[in-house]
C-alpha positions in Angstrom: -19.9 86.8 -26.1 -17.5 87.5 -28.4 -13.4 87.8 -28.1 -11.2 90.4 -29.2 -7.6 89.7 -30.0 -5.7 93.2 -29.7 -1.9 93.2 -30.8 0.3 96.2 -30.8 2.3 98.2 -32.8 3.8 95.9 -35.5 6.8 98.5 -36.8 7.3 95.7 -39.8 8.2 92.9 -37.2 5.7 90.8 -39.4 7.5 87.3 -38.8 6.4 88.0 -34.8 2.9 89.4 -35.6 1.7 86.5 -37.6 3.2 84.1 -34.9 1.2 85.7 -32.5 -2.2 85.4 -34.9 -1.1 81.9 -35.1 -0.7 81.1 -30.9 -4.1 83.2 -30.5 -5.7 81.0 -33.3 -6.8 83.8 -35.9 -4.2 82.5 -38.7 -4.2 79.3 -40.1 -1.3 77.8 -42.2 -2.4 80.2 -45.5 -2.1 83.4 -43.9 -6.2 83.4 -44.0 -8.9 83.8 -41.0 -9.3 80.7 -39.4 -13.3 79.6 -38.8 -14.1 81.8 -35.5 -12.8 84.9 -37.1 -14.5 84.1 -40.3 -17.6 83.8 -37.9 -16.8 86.9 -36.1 -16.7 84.9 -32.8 -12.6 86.3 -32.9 -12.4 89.6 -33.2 -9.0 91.2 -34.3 -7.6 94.5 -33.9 -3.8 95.7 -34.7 -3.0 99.0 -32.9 -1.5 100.2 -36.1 1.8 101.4 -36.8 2.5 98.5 -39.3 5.4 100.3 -41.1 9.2 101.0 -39.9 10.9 98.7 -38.1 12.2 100.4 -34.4 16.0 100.1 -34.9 18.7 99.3 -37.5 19.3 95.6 -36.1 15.1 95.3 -37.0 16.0 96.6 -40.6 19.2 94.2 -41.3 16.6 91.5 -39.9 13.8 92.9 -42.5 16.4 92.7 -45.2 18.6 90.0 -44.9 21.6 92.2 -44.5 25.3 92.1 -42.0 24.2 95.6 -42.1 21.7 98.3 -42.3 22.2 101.5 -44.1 19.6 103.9 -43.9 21.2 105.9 -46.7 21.7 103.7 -49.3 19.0 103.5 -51.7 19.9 99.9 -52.0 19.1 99.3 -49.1 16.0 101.5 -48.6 14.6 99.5 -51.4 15.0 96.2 -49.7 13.7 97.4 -47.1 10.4 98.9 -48.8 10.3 95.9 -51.0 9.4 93.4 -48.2 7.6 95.4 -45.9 5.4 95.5 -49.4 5.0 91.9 -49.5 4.1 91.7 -45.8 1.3 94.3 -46.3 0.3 92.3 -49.4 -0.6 89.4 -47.1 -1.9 91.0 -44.2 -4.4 92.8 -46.5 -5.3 89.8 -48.3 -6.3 88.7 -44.4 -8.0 91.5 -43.9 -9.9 90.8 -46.8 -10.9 87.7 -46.2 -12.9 88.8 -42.8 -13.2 92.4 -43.2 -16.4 92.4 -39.9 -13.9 90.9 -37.9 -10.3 92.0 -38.7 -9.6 95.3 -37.7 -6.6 97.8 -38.4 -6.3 101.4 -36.9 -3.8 103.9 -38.6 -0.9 104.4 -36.3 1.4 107.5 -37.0 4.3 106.0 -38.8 1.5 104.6 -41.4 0.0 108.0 -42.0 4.0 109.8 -42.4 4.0 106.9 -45.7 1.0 108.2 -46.8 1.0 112.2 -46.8 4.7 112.8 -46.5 4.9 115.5 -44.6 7.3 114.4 -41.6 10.2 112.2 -41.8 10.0 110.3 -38.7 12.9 108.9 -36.8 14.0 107.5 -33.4 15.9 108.9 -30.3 18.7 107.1 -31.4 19.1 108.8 -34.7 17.6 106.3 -36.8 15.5 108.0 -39.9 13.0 106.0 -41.9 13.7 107.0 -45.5 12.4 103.6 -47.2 9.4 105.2 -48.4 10.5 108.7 -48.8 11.4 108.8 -53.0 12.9 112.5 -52.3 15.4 110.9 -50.2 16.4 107.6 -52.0 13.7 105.8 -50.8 10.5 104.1 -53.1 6.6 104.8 -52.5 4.7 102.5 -51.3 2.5 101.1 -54.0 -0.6 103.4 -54.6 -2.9 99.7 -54.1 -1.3 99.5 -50.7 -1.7 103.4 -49.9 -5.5 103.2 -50.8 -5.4 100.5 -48.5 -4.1 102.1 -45.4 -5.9 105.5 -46.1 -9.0 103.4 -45.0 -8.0 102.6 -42.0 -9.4 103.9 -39.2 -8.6 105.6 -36.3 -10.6 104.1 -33.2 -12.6 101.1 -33.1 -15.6 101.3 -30.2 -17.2 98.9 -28.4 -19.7 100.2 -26.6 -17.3 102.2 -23.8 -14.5 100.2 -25.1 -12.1 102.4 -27.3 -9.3 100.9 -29.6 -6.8 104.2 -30.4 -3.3 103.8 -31.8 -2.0 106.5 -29.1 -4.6 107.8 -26.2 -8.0 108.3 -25.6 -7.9 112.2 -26.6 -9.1 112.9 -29.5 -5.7 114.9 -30.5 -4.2 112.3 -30.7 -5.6 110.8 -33.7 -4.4 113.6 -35.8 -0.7 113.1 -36.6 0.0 116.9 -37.0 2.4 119.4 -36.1 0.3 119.4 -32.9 0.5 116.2 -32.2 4.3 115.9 -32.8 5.3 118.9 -30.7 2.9 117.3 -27.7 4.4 115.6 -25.5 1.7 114.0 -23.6 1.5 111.5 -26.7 3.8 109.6 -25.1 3.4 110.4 -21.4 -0.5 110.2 -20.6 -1.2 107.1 -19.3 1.6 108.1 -16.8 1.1 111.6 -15.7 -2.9 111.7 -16.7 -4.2 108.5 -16.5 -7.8 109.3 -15.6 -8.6 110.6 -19.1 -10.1 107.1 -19.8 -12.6 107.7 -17.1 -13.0 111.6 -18.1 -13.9 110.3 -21.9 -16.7 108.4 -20.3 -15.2 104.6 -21.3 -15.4 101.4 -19.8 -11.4 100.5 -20.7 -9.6 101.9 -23.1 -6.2 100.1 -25.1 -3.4 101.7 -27.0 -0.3 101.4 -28.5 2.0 103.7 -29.8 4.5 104.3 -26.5 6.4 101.4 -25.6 6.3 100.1 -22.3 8.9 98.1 -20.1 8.8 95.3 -22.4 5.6 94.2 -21.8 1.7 95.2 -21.6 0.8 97.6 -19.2 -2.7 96.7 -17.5 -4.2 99.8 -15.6 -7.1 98.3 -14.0 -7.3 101.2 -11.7 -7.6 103.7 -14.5 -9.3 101.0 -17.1 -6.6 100.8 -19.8 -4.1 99.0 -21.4 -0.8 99.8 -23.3 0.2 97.1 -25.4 2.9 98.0 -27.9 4.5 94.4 -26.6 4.3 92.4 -29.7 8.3 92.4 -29.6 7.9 91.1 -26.0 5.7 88.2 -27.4 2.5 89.3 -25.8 -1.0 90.2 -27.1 -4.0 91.6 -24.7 -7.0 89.6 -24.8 -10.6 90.9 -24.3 -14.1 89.1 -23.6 -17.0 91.2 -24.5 -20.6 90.7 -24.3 -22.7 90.2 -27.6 -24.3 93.2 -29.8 -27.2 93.6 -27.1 -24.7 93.8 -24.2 -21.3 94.9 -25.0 -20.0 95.4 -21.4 -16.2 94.4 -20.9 -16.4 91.1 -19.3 -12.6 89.8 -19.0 -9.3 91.1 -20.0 -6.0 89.6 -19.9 -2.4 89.8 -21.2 -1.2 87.0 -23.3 2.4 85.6 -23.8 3.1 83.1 -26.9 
């Protein structure tokens, strides 16, 4: 039997996502794997999405200041600067039990990397931090070969791990997949894609849900971008001969 410790989308809250590790016992004091993920008893998994913090409040937060401005390259460098030193420790983690921490490349992670979209929110809020042509800084090239390897599932037997959906669409951050709107309305209007792509349960991330994790057990899935709600989703799952979802459960801390 073996646990699995999923945590959702991050958007560089990293002060609440290693407080989380630390109430679900996968961090010690060092920012390193404590003993049962070492062992791979704990199994980790962060949704992705590590980069971008959701509004302007979450950037003067990130950056110490009264005030965020996302067009001052000032500012865009503070805020690239520590979202940099976050990523520095939570790969150094990674590193120290890469069979049992894993990390799935979210959307906003793959717009640092290829540059192609400048993503925003509804709100008007544009992330610019790492976008050089307008005033921001790239990320450092040790940290972009870093999240290039990131995956984008994790299986488990019929358990899936996807940033957004159990399609296979939408792990391609494309013109397609930005123009679709079931990205974000699936697990509402579709829900029995989890069942159709032949899975025992499914969790994702990406579409925030009523402050908290949404647990389908009708439809076998759970949406659990809800780390800013202080809860991470739990999962029990039977050794490498048996792999069958034994228990699942949201966690607050």
């Amino acid at each position: 039997m073996r646990k699995f410790l999923a945590f959702g989308d991050v958007h560089a809250d990293f002060e609440t996502l290693w407080a989380a590790l630390r109430a679900a016992s996968c961090v010690d004091g060092a920012f390193l794997p404590t003993p049962p993920v070492q062992a791979g008893l704990f199994q980790v998994v962060l949704i992705g999405d590590l980069v971008h913090p959701k509004n302007e409040g979450e950037y003067a937060r990130l950056t110490g200041l009264p005030r965020f401005d996302m067009y001052d390259p000032e500012h865009l460098l503070l805020a690239a600067r520590n979202q940099a030193a976050h990523l520095e420790l939570l790969r150094a983690y990674q590193a120290a039990a890469p069979h049992a921490v894993h990390i799935l490349l979210g959307n906003h992670d793959d717009a640092v990397l290829n540059g192609s979209y400048t993503l925003g929110t509804s709100g008007g809020l544009v992330h610019l931090e790492f976008d050089p042509e307008r005033g921001g800084v790239l990320l450092p090239e040790h940290l972009r070969t870093w999240i290039a390897g990131f995956p984008r599932e994790l299986r488990m037997g019929a358990v899936q791990f996807a940033h957004v959906s159990p399609l296979p669409a939408h792990t391609h951050y494309d013109d397609l997949f930005y123009a679709d709107r079931s990205a974000k309305r699936w697990f509402r209007e579709t829900p029995e894609y989890v069942e159709m792509a032949g899975l025992e349960f499914g969790v994702y991330g990406h579409t925030q849900i009523d402050d908290a994790i949404l647990l389908d057990q009708d439809h076998r899935f759970a949406m659990i971008d809800a780390l800013h709600a202080r809860e991470y989703l739990e999962l029990m799952l039977g050794d490498s001969g048996d792999v069958a979802l034994q228990a699942v459960r949201a966690v607050p801390f």
